[in-house]
KETIDO-293622 format. One record per residue (C-alpha): residue number from 1; residue in three letters; y, z, x. Coordinates in steps of 0.25 Angstrom, whole numbers, plus 5000, padded with zeros to 4 digits. Last residue first. Example, Ala and Ser with C-alpha at 12.3 -4.5 7.8 and 13.67 -1.06 7.14 Angstrom:
BEGIN
seq_type_v_w_u
2_SER_4996_5029_5055;
1_ALA_4982_5031_5049;
END
This chain:
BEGIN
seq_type_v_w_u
180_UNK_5188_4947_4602;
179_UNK_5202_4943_4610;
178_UNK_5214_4941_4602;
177_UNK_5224_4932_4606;
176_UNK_5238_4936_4605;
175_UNK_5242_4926_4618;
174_UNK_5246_4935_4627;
173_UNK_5239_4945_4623;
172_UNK_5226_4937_4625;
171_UNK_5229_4934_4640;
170_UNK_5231_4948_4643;
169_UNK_5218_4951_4636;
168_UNK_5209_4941_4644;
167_UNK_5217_4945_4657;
166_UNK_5217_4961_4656;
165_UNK_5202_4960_4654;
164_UNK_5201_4953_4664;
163_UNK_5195_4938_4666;
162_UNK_5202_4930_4678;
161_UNK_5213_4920_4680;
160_UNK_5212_4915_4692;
159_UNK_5222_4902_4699;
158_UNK_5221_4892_4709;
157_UNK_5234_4889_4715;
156_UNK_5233_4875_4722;
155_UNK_5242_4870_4733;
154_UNK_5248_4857_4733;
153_UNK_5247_4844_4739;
152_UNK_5258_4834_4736;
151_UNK_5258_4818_4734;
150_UNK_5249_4819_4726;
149_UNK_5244_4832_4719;
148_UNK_5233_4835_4728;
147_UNK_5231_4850_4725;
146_UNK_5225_4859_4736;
145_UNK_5237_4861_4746;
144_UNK_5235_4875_4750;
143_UNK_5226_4882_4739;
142_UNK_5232_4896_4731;
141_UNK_5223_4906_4727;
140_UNK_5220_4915_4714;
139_UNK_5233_4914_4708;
138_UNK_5233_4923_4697;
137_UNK_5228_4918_4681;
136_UNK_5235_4928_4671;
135_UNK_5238_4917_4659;
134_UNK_5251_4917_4663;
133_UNK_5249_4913_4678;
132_UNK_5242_4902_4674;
131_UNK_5251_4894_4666;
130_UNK_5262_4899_4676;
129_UNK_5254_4892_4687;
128_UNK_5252_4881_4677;
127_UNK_5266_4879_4676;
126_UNK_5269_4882_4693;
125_UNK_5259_4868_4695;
124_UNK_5266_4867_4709;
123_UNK_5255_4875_4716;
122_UNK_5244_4866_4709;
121_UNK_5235_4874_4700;
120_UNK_5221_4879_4700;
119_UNK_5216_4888_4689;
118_UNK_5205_4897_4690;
117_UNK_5197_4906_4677;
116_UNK_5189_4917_4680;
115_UNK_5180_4925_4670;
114_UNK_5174_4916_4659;
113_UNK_5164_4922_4653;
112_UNK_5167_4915_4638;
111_UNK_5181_4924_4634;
110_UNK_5186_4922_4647;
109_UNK_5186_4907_4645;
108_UNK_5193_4909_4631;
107_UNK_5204_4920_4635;
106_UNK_5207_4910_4648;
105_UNK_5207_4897_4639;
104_UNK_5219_4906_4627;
103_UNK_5225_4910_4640;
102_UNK_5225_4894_4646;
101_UNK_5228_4889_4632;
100_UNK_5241_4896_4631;
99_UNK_5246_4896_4645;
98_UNK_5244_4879_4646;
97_UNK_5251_4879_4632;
96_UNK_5266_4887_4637;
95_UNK_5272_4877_4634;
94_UNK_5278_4872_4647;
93_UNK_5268_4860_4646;
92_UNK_5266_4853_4632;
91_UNK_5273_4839_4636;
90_UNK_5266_4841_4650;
89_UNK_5253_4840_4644;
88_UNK_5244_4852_4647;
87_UNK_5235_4853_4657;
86_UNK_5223_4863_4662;
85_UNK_5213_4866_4672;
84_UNK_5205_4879_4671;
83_UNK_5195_4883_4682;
82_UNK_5182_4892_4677;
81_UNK_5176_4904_4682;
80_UNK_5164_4914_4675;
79_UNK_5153_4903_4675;
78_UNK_5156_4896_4689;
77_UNK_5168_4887_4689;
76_UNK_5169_4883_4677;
75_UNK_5181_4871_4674;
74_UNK_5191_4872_4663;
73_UNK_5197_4863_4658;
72_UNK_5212_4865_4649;
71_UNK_5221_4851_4643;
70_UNK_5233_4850_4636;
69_UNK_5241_4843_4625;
68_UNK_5230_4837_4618;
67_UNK_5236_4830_4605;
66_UNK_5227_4838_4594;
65_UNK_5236_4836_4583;
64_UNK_5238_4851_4584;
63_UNK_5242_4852_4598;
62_UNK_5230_4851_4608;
61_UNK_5226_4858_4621;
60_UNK_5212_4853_4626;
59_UNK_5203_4862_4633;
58_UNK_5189_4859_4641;
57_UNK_5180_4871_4647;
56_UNK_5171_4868_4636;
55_UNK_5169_4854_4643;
54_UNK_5165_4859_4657;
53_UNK_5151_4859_4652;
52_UNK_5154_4844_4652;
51_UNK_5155_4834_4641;
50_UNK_5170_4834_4642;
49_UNK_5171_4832_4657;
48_UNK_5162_4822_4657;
47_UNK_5172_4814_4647;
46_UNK_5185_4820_4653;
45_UNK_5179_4815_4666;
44_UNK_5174_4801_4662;
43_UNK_5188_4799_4653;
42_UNK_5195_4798_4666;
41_UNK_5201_4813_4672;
40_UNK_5198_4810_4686;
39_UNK_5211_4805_4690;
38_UNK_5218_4817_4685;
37_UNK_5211_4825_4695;
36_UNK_5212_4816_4707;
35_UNK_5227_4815_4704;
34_UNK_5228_4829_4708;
33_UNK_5233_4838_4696;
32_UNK_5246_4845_4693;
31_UNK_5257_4834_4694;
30_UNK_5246_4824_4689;
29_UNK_5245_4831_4676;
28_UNK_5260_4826_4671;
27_UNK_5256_4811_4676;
26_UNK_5245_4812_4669;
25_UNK_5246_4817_4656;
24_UNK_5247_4807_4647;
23_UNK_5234_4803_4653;
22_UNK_5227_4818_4652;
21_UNK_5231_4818_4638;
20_UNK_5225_4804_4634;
19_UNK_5213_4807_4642;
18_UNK_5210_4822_4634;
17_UNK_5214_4814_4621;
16_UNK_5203_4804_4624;
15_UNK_5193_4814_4629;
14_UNK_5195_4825_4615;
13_UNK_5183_4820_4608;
12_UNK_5174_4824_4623;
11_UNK_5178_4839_4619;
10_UNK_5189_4848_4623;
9_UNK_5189_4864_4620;
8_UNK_5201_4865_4611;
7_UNK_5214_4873_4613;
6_UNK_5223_4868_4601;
5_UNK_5237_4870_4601;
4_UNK_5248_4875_4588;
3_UNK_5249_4890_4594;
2_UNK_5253_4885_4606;
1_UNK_5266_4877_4602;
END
């Protein structure tokens, strides 16, 4: 499966399959993210989003027919940090995809400066957890009761993964990527 996906940078061309995704996906996405979140996400956000300096920091996840199956963002928080966000359709979870991308991402970011990168999950999201854990992220700190998922609060595990030289090649064993 993994060696048939497309990693892409989005751009504003992919808007309406970015809204088709996220629509089909809602009820799946809102076990992991408060409503607030998912309520923002209007073709005005993707659209501002998009034409942002945020917008090579935007990943879609496509098969061959370029049906979007997944979704990465990330977001800079100085010029050395960034936080990453990401979904993948439920049908394509358990895949092993989110992994994939996310060490193909991390050898990417760190290639260009990049020297941190955070992750924040709710304490029942165990998939991502895994996800994270994989690719050599460590649990940074844990947040009492900072995730509204209605009707339940839950914690917040925020993640690190950070740039050694043990963490670049690791992740490119792993995946038999070379790295120049």
């Amino acid at each position: 499966m993994k060696k048939i996906l497309k990693i892409r940078q989005a751009t504003e061309a992919d808007l309406r399959s970015i809204l088709l995704f996220e629509f089909r996906n809602r009820g799946w996405f809102s076990q992991f993210l408060p409503n607030q979140v998912l309520q923002q996400q209007t073709e005005t956000y993707f659209k501002s989003l998009l034409r942002s300096k945020l917008k090579n920091l935007q990943y879609l996840v496509c098969l061959p027919n370029d049906v979007l199956i997944g979704r990465f963002n990330g977001q800079l928080l100085n010029s050395e940090s960034i936080e990453v966000s990401y979904r993948i359709a439920k049908n394509f979870t358990n895949q092993g995809i989110a992994q994939y991308v996310l060490k193909h991402l991390l050898l990417l970011w760190a290639s260009n400066g990049v020297k941190e990168v955070y992750a924040q999950v709710a304490d029942h999201n165990k998939a991502s957890m895994k996800v994270l854990l994989s690719c050599g992220f460590e649990v940074n700190e844990i947040q009492k009761n900072a995730i509204n998922l209605a009707p339940e609060i839950h914690d917040c595990w925020v993640f690190r993964w950070s740039v050694t030289e043990d963490s670049y090649y690791k992740i490119a064993r792993l995946d038999n990527i070379q790295v120049c």
